[in-house]
N, C-alpha and C positions, 0 to 999 in steps of 0.2 A: 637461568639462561633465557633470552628473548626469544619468545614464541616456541617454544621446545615440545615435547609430545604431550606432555602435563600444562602446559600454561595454564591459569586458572580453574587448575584441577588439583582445589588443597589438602582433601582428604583423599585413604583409600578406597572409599565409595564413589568417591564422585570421577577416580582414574576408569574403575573397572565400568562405572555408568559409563562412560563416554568412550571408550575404545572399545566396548564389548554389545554394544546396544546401543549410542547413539549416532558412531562415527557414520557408518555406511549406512546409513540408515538413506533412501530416497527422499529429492524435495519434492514439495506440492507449492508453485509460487504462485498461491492463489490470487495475489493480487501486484501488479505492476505495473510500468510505463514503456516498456520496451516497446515498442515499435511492429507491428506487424508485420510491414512491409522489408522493414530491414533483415527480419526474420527467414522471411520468403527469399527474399535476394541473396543472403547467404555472402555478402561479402568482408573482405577482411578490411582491418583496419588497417589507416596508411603509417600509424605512429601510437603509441603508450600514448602522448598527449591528446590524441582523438579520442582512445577509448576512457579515458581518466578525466578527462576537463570538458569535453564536450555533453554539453547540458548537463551536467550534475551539479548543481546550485549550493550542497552541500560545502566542497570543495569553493567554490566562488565566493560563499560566504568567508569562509580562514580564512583566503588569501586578501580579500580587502582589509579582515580585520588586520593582517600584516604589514599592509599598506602599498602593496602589490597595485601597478597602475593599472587600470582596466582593461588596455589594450595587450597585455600578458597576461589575462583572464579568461575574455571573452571576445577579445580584440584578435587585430590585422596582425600582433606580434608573431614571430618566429616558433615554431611547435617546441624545437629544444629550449627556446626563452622562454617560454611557457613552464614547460616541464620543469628547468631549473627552477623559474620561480613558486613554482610547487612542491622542490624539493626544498627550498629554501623556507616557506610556508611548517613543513613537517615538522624540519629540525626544533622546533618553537612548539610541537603542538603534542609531547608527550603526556598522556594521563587523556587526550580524547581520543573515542573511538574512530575515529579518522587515522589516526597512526597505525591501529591495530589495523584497521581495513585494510590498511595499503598496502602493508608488507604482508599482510597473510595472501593479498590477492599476487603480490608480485612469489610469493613461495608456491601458493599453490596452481596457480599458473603457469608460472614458467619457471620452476625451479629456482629462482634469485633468493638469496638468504642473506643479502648485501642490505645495511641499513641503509638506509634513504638520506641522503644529507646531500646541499651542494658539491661536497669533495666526490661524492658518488655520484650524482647525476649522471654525468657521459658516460659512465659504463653502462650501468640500468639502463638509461636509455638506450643504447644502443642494442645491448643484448637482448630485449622485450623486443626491438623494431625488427630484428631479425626472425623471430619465431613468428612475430603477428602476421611474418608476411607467408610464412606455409600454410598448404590448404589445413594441418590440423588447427587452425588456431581462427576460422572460419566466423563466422556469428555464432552459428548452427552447433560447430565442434565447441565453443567458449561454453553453452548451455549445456552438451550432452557431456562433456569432460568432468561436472561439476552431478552427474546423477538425477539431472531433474526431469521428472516425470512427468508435470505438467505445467504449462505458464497460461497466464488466464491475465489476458491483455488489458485495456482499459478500452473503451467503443463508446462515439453517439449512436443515438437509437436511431439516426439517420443512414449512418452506414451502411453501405451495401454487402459489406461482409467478404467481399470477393477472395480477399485477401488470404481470408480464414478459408474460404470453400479450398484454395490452391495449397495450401497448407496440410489440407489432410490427410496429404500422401507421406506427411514426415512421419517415420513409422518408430524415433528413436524415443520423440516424447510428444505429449498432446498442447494445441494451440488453441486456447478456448476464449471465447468473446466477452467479458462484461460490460452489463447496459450501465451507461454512465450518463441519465437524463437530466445533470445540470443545465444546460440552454433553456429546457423546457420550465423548469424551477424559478430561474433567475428574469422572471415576468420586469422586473427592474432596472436590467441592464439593460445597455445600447444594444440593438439588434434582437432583438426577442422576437419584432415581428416579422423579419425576415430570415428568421431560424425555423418559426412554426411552418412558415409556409412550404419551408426544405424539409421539415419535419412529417409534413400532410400530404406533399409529393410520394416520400420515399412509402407511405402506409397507404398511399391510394386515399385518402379520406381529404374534402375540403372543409376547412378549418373555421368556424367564425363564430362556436359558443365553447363554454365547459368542456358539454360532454364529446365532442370532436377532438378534442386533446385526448381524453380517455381514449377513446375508439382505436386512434393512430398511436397513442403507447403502448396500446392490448395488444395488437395484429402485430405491431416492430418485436413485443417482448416475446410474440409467436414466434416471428420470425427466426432472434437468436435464440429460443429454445429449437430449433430445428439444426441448429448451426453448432448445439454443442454448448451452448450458454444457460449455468446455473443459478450467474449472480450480477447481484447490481450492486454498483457503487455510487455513492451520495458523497458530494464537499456541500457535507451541510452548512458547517460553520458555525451559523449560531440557530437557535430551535424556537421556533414561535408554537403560537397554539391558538389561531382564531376559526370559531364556526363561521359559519356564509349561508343564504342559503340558496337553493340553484339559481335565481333571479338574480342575484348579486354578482356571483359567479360569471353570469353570463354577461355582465354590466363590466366588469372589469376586465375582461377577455376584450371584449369591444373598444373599451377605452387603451387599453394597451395596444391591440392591433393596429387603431389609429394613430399610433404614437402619442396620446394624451399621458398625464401625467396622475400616479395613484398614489392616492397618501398610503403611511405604516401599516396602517388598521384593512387596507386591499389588500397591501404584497403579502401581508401574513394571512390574511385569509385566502386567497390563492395558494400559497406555497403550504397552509393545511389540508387544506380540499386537495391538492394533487397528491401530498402524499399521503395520505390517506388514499387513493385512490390507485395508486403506485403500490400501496400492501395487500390491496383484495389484489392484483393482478398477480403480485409476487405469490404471494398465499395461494393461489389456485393453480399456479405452478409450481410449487413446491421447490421454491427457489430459494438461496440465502441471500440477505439485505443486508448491506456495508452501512455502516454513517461514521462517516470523519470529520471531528465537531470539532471543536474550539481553534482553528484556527485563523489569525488576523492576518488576513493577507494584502500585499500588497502597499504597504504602510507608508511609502518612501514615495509620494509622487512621480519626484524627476526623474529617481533608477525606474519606476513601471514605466514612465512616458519611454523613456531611452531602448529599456531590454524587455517588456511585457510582462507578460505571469513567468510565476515559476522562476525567476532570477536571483533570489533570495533575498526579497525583499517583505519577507513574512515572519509573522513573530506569536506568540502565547495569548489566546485569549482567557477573557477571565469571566464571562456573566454567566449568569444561572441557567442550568437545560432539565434541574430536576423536574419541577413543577409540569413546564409547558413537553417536556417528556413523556410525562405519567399521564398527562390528560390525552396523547397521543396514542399511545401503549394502550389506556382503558377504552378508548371510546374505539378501536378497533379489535381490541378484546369482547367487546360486548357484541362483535358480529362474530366473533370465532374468527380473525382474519391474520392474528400476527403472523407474519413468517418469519423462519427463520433468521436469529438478526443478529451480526456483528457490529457492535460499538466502540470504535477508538476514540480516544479524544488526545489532541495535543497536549493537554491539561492536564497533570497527576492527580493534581487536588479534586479533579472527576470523579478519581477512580470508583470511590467507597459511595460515592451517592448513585453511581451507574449501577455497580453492580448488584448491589443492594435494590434496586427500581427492577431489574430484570428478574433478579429471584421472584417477583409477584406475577412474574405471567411468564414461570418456567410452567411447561406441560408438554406431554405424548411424547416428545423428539429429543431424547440423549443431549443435554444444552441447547435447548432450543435457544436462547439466546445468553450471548458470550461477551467479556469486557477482551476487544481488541487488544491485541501486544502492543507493546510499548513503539510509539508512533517519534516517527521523526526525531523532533528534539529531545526525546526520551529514550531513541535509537541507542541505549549507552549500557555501560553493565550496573550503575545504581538502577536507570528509571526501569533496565529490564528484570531486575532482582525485584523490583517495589511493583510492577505489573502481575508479575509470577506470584509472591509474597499475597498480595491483595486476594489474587483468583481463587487460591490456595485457603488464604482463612473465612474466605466470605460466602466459596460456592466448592466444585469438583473440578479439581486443576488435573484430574487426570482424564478430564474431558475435554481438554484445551486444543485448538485445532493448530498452535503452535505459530509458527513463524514467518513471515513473506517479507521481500525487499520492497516494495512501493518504490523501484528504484527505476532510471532510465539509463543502467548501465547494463553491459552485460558481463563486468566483472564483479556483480557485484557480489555473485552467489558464496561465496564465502563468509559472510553477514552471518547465514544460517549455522557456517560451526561455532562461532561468536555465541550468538543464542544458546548452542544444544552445550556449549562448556559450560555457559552461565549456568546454565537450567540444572545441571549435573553437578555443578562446584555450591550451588544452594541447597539441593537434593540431599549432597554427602557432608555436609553441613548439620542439617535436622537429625542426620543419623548418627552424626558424634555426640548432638544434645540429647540423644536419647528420645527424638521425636516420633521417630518413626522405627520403624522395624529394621534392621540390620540383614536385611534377603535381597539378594541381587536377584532373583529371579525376579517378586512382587517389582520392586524399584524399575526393574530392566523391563519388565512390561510397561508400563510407567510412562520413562521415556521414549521407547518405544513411539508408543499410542501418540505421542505431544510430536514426536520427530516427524512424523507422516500417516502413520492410520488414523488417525484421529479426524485429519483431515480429507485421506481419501474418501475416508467414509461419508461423512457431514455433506460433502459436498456432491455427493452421486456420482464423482469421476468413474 
């Protein structure tokens, strides 16, 4: 039966892991897109198609591949033209995880257990537009109704934080800051020099060498540790590795300030000197560091000219990060500097060279560094069985800090039973081959630990 108590729970290990130990288990969504301010505001949404189609690029994605017109995507169309053609989208999209999302959100949400097709639209929709509009169905109630304990936002290091300071009073779960110093990285893009200077503002420091960029990232990273902020996140993308040395440094600071233009052999020796410089700061507070690598963004001129980032016009990259990784990792190794470090990569074929490169500079800290969940396009139950699988024969998967949506929904939290079934139907799996010990106690700690200690822990919440 579709979606039933069992779904994807094929043994009877992996039933009693997941309804005895992993269901109610509290989330930690350590890492997302939600909105602060929307947060704060606490309002409700006017329509299912608001909360379903507005900015989730995911969903943007299918429906063009459908051939859905834009303007019943992202366009001036009608919310219920929308919605049908999203329900029209579904009926085509059985075996991806987009189908399972949808309906687990519309069950566990709002009790609807109605498939999703055209012939169903006007009902769903209507019966969702009616509960969205009670105070339980809130931003606020959307997050608390789902158990989560903490969300940990995404921030420039320019921010003033306000947002978060007014947030403190939410007593049902915690609203925490991650430093998200891309602008400052991205020496290459349009605007860089009119970013430092908002960047130099918000830290009190004036800007016009290297070590001035250091100074104003140290004091902002003070800042949001003051504010509740444990972690940074990096769109690395792709991972260079060039020394500089402070002359150079200071040569290319200048040159970019004035808007001059810097060959490959600058932006990467910039973008290594900063982060290298971004890990003594992390490292001295005892912070954990994100990098989400390989992926190609933006790829489609006309769609980024038309809808910006984030539109879903982004795809798999493929070149090498072992090398100029390792020279990264040792040469801040050699000052005692790594911190704590979680590594996603869009890219499966990562997996085994990541996390293999991290086993050489695990030390003191319980995983000090960790091969990220299965990211985005891997968001699925193979890439998330082959992420899990990988952790599992390469390092201690029962020190996995487990699962987060990187989502800009806030239906989206149901992802995380998606996860804790996999993780449970793989589990009771190993225990019918005989891999592992047949004890729901060892196991149920296990999951446990991956559903949420793991992570409270890791992260000082």
């Amino acid at each position: 039966m579709f979606l039933n108590d069992d779904f994807l729970l094929t043994t009877p290990m992996a039933k009693k892991l997941f309804h005895n130990h992993a269901k109610n288990m509290p989330i930690v969504d350590y890492h997302c897109h939600l909105s602060p301010q929307e947060i704060l505001d606490d309002g409700n949404f006017a329509t299912i198609t608001e909360a379903w189609l507005g900015g989730d690029h995911y969903k943007w994605r299918l429906m063009r591949t459908n051939g859905v017109p834009e303007r019943l995507i992202t366009g001036d169309g009608a919310d219920f033209d929308k919605f049908y053609a999203w329900a029209g989208t579904l009926e085509k999209a059985l075996g991806n995880p987009l189908y399972v999302w949808a309906h687990l959100e519309l069950k566990r949400f709002f009790g609807i257990d109605t498939v999703i097709s055209r012939e169903t639209a006007r009902e769903i929709y209507d019966a969702a537009n009616l509960l969205l509009a009670t105070p339980e169905f809130s931003r606020r109630k959307l997050i608390t109704h789902m158990n989560v304990k903490v969300v940990v936002t995404t921030d420039d290091p320019a921010d003033d934080l306000h947002v978060h300071e007014l947030l403190k009073t939410e007593s049902a779960f915690k609203v925490l800051p991650a430093f998200r110093p891309d602008k400052t990285l991205n020496i290459d893009q349009a605007g860089y020099a009119a970013y430092i200077a908002t960047l130099g503002t918000a830290a009190g420091v004036t800007i016009t060498a290297f070590a001035d960029i250091v100074e104003a990232l140290t004091k902002r990273v003070d800042f949001f540790h003051t504010m509740g902020g444990r972690l940074s996140d990096h769109a690395l993308d792709i991972v260079v590795y060039e020394e500089a040395t402070p002359a150079e440094l200071d040569t290319i600071v200048t040159t970019a300030l004035a808007g001059g233009t810097l060959t490959a052999t600058e932006i990467a020796q910039y973008r290594t000197a900063l982060l290298k410089a971004l890990m003594r700061i992390y490292s001295a507070k005892d912070w954990t560091m994100q990098y989400h690598i390989h992926a190609l963004r933006n790829i489609n001129d006309p769609g980024f000219a038309r809808m910006g980032a984030d539109t879903g016009y982004d795809a798999i990259n493929d070149r090498n990060i072992a090398e100029p990784l390792a020279k990264l990792f040792n040469a801040m190794e050699s000052e005692d500097a790594v911190p704590r470090t979680i590594i996603f990569s869009l890219n499966p074929n990562d997996y085994l060279p990541l996390i293999t490169l991290m086993a050489s500079y695990q030390k003191d800290v319980v995983q000090k560094l960790q091969l990220g969940n299965a990211w985005w396009h891997n968001d699925t139950r193979n890439g998330m069985r082959l992420q899990l699988s990988t952790f599992a024969e390469e390092s201690l998967l029962s020190n996995f800090v487990g699962m987060l949506t990187d989502s800009r929904s806030f239906l989206s939290y149901p992802r995380h039973e998606y996860f804790r079934r996999i993780l449970c139907e793989l589990i009771g799996e190993w225990v019918e081959l005989g891999e592992v010990p047949d004890d729901e106690a060892i196991l149920g700690r296990m999951v446990e630990d991956i559903s949420f200690n793991n992570a409270n822990t890791y992260f000082g919440f």
